[in-house]
N, CA and C of each residue as an Amber inpcrd file, in Angstrom:
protein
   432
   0.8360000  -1.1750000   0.0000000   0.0000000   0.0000000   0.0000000
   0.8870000   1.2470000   0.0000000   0.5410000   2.3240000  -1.0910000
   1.1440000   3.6230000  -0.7920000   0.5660000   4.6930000  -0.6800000
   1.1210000   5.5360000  -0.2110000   0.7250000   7.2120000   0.1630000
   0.9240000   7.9630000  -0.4760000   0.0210000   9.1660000  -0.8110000
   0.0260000  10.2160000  -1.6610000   1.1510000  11.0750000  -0.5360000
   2.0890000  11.5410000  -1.0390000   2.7320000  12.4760000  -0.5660000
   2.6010000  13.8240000  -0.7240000   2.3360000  13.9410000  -2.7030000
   2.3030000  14.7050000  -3.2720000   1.1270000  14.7560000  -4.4340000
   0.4550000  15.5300000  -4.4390000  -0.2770000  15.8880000  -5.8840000
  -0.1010000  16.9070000  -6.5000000   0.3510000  16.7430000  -7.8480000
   0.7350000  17.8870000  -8.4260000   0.2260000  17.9510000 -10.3490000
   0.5130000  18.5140000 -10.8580000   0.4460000  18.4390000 -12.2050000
   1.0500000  17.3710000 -13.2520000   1.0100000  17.0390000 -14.1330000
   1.8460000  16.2830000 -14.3340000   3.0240000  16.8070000 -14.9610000
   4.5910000  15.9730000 -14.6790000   5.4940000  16.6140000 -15.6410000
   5.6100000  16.0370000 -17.2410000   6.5110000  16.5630000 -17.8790000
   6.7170000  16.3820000 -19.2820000   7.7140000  14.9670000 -18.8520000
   8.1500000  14.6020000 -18.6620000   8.9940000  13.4900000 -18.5500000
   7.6630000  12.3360000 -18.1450000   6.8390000  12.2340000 -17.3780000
   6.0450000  11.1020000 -16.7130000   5.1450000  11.2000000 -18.1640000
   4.4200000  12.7240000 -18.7340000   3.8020000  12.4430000 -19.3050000
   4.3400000  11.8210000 -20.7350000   5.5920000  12.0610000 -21.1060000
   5.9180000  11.2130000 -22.7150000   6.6000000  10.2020000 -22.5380000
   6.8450000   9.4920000 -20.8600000   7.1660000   7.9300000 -20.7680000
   5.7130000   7.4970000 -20.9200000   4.5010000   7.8280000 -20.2530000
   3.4740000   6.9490000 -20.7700000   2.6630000   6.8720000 -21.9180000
   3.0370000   8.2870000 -22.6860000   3.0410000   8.2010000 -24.0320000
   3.1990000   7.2010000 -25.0040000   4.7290000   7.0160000 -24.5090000
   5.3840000   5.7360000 -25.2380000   5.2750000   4.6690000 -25.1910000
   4.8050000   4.3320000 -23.9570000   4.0200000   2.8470000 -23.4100000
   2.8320000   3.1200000 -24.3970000   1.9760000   3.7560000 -23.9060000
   0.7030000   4.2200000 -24.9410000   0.4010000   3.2270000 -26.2050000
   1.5990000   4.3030000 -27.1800000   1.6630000   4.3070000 -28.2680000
   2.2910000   3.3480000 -28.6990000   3.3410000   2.4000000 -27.7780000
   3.5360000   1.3710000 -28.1080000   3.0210000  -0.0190000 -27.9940000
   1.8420000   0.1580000 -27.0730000   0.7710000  -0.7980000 -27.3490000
  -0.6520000  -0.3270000 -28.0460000  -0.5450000   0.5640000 -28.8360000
  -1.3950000   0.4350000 -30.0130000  -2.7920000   1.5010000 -29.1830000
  -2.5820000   2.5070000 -28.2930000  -4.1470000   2.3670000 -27.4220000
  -3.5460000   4.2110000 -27.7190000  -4.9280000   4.9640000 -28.0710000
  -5.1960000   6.0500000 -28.4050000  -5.1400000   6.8660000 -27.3630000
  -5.2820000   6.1490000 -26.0660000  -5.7770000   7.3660000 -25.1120000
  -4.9010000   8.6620000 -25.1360000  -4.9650000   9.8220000 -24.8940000
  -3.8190000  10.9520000 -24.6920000  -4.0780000  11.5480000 -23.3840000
  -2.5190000  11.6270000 -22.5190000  -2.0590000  11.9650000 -21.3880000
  -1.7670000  13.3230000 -21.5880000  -2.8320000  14.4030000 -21.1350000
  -2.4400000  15.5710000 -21.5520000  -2.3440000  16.2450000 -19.8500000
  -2.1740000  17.6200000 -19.9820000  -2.4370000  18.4030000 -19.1590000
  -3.2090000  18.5120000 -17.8720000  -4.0620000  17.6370000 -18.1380000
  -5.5760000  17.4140000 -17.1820000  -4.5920000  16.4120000 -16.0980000
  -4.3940000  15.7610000 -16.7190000  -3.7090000  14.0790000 -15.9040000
  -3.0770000  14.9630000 -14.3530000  -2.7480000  14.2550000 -13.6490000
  -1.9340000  14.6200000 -12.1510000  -1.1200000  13.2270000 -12.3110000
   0.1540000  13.9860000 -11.4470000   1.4230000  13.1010000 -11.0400000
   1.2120000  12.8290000  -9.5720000   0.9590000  11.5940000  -9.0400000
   1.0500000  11.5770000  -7.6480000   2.2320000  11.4790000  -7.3610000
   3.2790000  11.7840000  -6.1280000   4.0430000  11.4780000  -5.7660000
   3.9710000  10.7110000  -4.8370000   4.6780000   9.5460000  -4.7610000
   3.8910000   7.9680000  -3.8360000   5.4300000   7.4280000  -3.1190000
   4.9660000   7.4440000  -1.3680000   5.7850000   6.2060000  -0.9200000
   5.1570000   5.2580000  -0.0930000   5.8130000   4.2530000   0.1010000
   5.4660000   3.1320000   1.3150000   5.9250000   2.7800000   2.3420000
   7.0130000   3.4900000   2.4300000   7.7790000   3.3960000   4.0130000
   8.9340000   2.6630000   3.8730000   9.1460000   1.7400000   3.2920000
   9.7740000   0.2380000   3.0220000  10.7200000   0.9900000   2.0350000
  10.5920000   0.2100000   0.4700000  11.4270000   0.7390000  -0.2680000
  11.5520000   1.9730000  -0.8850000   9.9980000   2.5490000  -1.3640000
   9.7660000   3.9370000  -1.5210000   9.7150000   5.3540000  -0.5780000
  10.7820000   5.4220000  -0.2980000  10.3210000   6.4260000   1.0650000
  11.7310000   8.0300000  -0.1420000  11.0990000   8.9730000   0.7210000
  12.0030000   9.9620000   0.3450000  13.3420000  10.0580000   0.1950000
  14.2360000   8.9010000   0.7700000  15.5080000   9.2060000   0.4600000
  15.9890000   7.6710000  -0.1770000  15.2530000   6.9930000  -0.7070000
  15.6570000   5.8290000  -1.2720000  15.0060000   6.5180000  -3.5000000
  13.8330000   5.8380000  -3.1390000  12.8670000   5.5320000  -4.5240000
  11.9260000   6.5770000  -3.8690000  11.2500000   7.0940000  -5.0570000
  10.0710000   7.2740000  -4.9680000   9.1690000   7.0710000  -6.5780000
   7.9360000   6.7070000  -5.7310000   6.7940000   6.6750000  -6.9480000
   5.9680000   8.0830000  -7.7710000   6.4370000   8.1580000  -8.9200000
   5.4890000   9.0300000  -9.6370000   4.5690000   8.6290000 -11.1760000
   3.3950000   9.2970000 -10.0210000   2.2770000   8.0790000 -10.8660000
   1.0630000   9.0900000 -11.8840000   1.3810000   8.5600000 -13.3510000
   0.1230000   9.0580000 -13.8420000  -0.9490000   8.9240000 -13.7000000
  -2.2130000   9.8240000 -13.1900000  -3.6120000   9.1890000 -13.3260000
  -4.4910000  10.3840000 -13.8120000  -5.5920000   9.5750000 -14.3270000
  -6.1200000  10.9070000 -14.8510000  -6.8500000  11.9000000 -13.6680000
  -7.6040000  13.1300000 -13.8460000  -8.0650000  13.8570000 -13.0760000
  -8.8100000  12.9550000 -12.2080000  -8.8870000  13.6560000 -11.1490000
  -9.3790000  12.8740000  -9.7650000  -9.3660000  13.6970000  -8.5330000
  -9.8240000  13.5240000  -7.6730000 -10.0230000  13.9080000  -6.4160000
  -9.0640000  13.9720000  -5.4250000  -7.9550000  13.1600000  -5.7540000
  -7.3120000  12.4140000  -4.6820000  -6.4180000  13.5920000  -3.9580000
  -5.9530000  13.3580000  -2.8960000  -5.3410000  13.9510000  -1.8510000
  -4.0170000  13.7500000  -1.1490000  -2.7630000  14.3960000  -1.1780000
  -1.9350000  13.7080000  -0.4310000  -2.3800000  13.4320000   1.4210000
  -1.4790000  11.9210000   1.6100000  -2.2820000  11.2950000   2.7190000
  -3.2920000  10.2630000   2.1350000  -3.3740000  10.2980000   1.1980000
  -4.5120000   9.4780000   0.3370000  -3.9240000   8.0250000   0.4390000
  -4.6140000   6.5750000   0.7580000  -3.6030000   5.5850000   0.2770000
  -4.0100000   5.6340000  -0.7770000  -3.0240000   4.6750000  -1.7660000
  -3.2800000   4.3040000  -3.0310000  -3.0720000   2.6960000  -3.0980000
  -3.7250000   2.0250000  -4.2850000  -3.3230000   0.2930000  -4.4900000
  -2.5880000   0.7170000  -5.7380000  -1.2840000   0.6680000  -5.9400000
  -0.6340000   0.6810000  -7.4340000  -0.4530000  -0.6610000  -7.8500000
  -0.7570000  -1.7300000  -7.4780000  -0.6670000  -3.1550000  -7.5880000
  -1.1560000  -3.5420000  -9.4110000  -1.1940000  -2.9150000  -9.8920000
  -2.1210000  -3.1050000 -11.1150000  -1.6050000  -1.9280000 -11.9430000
  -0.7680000  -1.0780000 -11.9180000  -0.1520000   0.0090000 -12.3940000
   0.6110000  -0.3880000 -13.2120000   1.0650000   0.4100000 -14.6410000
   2.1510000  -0.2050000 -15.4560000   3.1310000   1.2000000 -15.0790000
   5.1940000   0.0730000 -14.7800000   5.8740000   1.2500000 -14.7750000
   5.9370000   1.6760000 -16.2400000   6.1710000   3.0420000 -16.3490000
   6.5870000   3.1580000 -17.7910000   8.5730000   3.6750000 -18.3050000
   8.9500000   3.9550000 -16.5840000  10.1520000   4.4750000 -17.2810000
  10.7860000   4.6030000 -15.6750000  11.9480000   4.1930000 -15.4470000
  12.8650000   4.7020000 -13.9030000  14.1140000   5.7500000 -14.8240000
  14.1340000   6.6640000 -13.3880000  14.8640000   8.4050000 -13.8860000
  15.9440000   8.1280000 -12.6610000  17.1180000   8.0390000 -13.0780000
  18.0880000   8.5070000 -12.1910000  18.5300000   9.9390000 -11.9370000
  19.0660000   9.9330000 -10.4790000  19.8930000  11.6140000 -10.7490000
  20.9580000  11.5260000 -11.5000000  20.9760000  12.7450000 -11.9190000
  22.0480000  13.5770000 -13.2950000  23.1580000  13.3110000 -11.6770000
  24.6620000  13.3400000 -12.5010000  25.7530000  13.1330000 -12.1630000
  25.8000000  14.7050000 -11.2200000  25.3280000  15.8380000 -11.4550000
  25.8550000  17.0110000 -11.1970000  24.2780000  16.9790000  -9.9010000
  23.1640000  16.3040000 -10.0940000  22.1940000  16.3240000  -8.8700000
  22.6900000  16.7230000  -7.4040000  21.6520000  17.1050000  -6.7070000
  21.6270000  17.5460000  -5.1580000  21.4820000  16.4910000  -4.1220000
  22.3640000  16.3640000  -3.5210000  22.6800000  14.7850000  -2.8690000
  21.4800000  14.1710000  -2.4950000  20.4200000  15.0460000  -2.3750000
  19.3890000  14.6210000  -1.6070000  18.5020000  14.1200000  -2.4920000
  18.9720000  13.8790000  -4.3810000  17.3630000  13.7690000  -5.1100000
  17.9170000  12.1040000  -5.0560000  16.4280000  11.2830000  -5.4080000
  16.3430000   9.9180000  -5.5470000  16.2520000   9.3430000  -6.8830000
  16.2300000   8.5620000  -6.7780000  15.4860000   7.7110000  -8.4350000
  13.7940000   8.1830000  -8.1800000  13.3360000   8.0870000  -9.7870000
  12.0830000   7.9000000  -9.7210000  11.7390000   6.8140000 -10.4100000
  10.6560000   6.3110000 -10.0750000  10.0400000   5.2060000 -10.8960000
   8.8100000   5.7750000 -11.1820000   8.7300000   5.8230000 -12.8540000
   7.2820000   6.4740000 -13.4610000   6.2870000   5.4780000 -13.9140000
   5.4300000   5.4960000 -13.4210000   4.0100000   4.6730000 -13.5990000
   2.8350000   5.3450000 -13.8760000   2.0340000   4.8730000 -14.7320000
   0.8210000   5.0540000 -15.4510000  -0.6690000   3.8980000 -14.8260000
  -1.7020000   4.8310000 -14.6210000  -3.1150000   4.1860000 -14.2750000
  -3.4330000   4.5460000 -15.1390000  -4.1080000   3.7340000 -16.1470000
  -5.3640000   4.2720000 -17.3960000  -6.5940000   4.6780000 -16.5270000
  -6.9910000   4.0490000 -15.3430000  -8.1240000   3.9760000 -14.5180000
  -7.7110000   4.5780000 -13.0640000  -7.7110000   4.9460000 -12.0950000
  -7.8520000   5.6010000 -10.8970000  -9.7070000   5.8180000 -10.0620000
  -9.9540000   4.6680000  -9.3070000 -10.8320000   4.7990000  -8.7190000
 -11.2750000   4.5110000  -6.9500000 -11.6340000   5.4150000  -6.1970000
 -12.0440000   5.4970000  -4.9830000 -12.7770000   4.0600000  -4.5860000
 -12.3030000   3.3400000  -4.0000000 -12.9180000   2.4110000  -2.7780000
 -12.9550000   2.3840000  -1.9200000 -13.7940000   2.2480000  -1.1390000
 -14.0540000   2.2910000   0.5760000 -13.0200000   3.5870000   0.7340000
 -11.8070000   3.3290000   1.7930000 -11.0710000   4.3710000   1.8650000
  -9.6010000   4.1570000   1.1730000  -9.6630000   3.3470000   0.1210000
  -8.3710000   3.2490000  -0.8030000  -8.6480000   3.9370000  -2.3930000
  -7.7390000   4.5350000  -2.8830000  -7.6550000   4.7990000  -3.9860000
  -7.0650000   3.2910000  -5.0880000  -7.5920000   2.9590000  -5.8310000
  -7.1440000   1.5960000  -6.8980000  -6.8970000   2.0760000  -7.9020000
  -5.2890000   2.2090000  -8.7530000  -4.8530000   2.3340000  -9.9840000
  -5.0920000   1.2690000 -11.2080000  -5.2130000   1.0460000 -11.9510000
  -4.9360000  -0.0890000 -12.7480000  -4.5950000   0.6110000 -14.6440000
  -3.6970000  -0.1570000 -14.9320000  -3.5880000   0.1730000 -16.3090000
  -3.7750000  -1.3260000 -17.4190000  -4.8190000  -1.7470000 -17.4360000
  -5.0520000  -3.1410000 -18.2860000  -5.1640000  -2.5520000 -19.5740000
  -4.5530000  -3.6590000 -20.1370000  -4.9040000  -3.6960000 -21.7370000
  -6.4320000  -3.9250000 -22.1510000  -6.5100000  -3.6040000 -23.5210000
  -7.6640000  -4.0440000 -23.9250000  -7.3950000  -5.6800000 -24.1070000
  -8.8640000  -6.0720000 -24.2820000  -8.6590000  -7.6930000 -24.6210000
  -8.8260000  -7.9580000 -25.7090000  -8.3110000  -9.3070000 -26.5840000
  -8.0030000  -9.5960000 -28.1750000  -8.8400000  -9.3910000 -28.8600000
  -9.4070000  -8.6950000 -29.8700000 -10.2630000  -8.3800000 -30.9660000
 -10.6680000  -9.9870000 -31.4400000 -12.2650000  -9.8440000 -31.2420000
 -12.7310000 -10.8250000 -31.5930000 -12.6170000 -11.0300000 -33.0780000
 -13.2720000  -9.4510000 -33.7200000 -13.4050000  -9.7430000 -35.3090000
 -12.7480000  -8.9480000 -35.9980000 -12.0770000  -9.2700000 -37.0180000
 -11.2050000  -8.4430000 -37.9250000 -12.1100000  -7.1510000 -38.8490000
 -13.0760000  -7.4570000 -39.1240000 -14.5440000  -6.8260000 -39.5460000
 -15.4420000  -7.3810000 -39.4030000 -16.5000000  -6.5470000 -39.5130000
 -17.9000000  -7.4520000 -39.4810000 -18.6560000  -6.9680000 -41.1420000
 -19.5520000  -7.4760000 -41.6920000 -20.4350000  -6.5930000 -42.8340000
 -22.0740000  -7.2620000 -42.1970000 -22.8310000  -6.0410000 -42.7520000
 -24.2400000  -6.5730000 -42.5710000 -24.7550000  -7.3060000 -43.2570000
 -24.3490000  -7.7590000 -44.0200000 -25.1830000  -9.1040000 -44.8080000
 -24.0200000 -10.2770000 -45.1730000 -24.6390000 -11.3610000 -44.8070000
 -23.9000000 -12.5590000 -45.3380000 -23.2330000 -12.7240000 -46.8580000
 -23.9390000 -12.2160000 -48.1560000 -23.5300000 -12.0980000 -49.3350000
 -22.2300000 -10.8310000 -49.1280000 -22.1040000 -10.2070000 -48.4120000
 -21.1390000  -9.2830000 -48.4210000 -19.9090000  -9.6670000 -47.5560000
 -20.0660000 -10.8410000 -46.5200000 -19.4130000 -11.5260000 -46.1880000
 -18.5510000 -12.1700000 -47.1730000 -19.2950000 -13.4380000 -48.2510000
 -18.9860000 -13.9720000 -48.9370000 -18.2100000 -13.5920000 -49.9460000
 -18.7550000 -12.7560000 -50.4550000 -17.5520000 -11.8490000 -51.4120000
 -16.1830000 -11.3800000 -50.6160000 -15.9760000 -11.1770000 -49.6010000
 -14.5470000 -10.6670000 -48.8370000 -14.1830000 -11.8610000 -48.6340000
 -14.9820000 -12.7040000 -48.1770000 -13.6940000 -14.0080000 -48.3530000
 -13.3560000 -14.5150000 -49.3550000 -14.3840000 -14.8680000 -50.7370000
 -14.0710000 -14.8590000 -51.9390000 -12.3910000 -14.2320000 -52.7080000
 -12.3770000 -13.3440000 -52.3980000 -11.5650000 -11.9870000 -52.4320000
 -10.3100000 -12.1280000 -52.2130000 -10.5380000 -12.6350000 -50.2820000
  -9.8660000 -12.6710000 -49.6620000  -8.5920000 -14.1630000 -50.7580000
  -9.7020000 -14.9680000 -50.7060000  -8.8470000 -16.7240000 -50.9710000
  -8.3720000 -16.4230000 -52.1620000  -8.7010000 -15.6780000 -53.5870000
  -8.4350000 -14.9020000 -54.8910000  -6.4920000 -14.5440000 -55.0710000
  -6.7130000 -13.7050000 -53.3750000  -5.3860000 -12.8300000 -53.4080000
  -4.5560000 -13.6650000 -53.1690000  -5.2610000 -15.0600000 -51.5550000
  -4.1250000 -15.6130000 -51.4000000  -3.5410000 -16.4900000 -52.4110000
  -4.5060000 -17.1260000 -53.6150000  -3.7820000 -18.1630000 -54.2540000
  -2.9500000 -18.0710000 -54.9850000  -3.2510000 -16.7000000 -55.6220000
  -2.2580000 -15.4340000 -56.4010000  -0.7680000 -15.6550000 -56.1560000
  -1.1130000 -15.1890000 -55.1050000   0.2260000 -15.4330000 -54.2080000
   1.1780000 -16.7770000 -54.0490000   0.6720000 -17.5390000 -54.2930000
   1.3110000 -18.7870000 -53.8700000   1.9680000 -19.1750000 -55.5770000
């Protein structure tokens, strides 16, 4: 379980690592401006002078002091400090929620994929079916 430490805007770095996750699994959504960066620890490994968590989610309510479940979160990118950094900055680990929702008194992240496309197309009539596969078997034999 982690804690909102921080809520803030999101930055340009969190927002074009989950961009790239995004866009590299094929899914349209866009992480703009609206989105918030939580800043998240757990006491354990994420605490202020080790790791900390910074998490995309979209607009929301949430509050530092807030818990959160990131259990279901995708990371999208870990940021080390620059060589010339202030002794005191940490790593970050950047993570993305497509979803962010209130339960009882936990906040739940999750970033799931969509699930496998049943149909490649559909047409409204069976004769219009028939002709695309027609079509379809035409090109492949071509081919062979």
């Amino acid at each position: 379980m982690f804690t909102v430490a921080e809520r803030r805007a999101i930055s340009d770095e969190l927002a074009e690592a989950a961009e790239r996750w995004l866009t590299r699994h094929r899914l349209a959504e866009e992480v703009d401006g609206r989105w918030l960066e939580l800043v998240c620890e757990d006491g354990e490994v994420f605490t202020p002078n080790t790791v900390m968590l910074h998490l995309a989610v979209p607009p929301c309510d949430v509050s530092p002091g807030d818990s959160v479940d990131v259990g279901r979160t995708q990371t999208v990118a870990e940021l080390w400090p620059r060589v010339d950094a202030p002794p005191d900055e940490v790593p970050r680990q950047l993570a993305l929620a497509r979803t962010f929702v209130h339960r009882d008194d936990l906040w739940v992240g999750s970033c799931e994929l969509p699930g496998p496309v049943q149909e490649l197309f559909t047409v409204e009539h069976p004769d219009a079916m028939l002709s695309v596969m027609n079509a379809t078997r035409r090109t492949l034999a071509k081919a062979q």
